[in-house]
C-alpha positions in Angstrom: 0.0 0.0 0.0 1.4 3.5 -0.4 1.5 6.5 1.7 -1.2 8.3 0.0 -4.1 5.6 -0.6 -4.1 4.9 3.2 -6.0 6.7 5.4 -4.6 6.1 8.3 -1.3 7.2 7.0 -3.1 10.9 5.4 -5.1 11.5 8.4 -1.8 11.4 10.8 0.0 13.0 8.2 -2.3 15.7 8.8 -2.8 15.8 12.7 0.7 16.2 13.0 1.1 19.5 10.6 -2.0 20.9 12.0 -0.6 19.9 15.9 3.1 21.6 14.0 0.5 24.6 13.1 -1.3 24.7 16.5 2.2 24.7 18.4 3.3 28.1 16.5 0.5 29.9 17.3 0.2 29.0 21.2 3.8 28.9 22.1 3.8 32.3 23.3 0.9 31.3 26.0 2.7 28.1 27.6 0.4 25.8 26.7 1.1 22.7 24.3 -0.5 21.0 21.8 -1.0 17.5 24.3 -2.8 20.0 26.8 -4.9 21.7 24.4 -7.9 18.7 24.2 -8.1 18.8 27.8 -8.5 22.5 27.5 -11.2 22.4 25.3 -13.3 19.9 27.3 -12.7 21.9 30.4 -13.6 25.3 28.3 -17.1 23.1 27.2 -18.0 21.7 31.2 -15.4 22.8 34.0 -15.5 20.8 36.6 -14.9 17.1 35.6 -13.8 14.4 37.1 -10.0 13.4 35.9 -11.8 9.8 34.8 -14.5 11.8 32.7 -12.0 14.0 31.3 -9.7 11.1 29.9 -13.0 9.9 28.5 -13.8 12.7 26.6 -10.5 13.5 25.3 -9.6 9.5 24.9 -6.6 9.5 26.9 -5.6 6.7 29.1 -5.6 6.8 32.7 -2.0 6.9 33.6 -1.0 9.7 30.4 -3.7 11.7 31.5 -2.2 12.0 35.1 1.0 13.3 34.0 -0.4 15.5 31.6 -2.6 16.7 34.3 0.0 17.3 36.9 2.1 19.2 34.3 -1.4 21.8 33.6 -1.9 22.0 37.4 2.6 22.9 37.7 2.0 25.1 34.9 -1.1 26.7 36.5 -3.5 26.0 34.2 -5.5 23.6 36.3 -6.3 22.3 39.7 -7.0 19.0 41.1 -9.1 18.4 44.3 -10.8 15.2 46.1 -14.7 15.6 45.9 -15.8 16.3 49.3 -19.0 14.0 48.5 -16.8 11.0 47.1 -13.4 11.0 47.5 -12.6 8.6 45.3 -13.2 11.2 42.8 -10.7 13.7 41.4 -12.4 16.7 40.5 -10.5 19.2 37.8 -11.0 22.5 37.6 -9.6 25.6 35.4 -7.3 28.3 36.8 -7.9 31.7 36.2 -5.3 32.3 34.4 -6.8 29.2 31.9 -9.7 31.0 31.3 -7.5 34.0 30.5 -6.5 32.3 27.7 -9.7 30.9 26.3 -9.9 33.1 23.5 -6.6 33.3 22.5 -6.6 29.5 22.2 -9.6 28.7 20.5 -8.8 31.7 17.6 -5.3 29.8 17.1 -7.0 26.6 16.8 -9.9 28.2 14.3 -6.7 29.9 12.6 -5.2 26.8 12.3 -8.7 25.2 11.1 -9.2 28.0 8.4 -5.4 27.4 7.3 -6.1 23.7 6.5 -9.0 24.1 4.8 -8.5 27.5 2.8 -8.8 25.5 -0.1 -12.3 24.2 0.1 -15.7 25.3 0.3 -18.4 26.0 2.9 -19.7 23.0 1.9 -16.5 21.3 1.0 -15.7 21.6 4.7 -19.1 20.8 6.7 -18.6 17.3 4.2 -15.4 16.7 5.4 -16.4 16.5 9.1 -18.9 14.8 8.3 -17.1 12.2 7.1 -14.3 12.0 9.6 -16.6 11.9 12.1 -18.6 9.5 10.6 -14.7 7.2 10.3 -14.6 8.3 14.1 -17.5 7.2 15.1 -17.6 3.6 12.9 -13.7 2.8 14.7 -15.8 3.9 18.5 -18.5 2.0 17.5 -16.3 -1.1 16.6 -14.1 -0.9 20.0 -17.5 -0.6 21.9 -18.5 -3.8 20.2 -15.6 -5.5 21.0 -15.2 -5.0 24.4 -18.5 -6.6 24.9 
């Protein structure tokens, strides 16, 4: 098979020169591209648990630890026991995280507009569709097989 009929090979390809992108245009607030899904998901519901957090941004247990104790040392999150369960890590977004809400998500939509300055409106909404639609069918497969 070669590099550019495989999917899987393309769609990498292009994570990592968006990520490459993404990395320019953030360096100047601390922040990383391997922080920057956690972000997000704390920017959409603050406030989750570190388990809940790792599911939504698909990160395993033990990497999402050290990525979190790296935010909370470079004061972009905190970490506390729930007082109701303490099983349950509860992480929460500094101020100084929310600071940079807007400065992060325009890089990532600058980044976003950059890849896809090429194509269409419509061009565009099709192509998420679709990936998410490959997302979705590969989510839908490990759900099956872990049954």
């Amino acid at each position: 098979m070669k590099r550019e009929e495989s999917l899987g090979y393309q769609v990498n390809h292009l994570a990592r020169l968006m990520e490459l992108r993404l990395r320019d245009r953030i360096a100047a607030t601390g922040v990383v591209p391997g922080q920057f899904a956690q972000l997000l998901a704390l920017f959409e519901e603050d406030g989750l648990s570190q388990r809940e957090l790792g599911l939504r941004v698909q990160v395993d247990p033990s990497t999402m630890a050290h990525t979190l104790r790296r935010m909370e040392r470079d004061g972009l999150v905190q970490r506390d026991v729930d007082p109701a369960d303490r099983r349950r890590v509860v992480v929460t977004l500094t101020d100084h995280a929310r600071s940079l809400e807007a400065t992060l998500t325009a890089a990532a939509e600058e980044t976003n507009a950059e890849a896809t300055r090429s194509l269409s409106p419509t061009e565009q909404g099709r192509l998420l569709k679709l990936v998410g639609s490959v997302i979705a069918q590969l989510q839908s497969d490990d759900a099956s097989e872990v049954q």
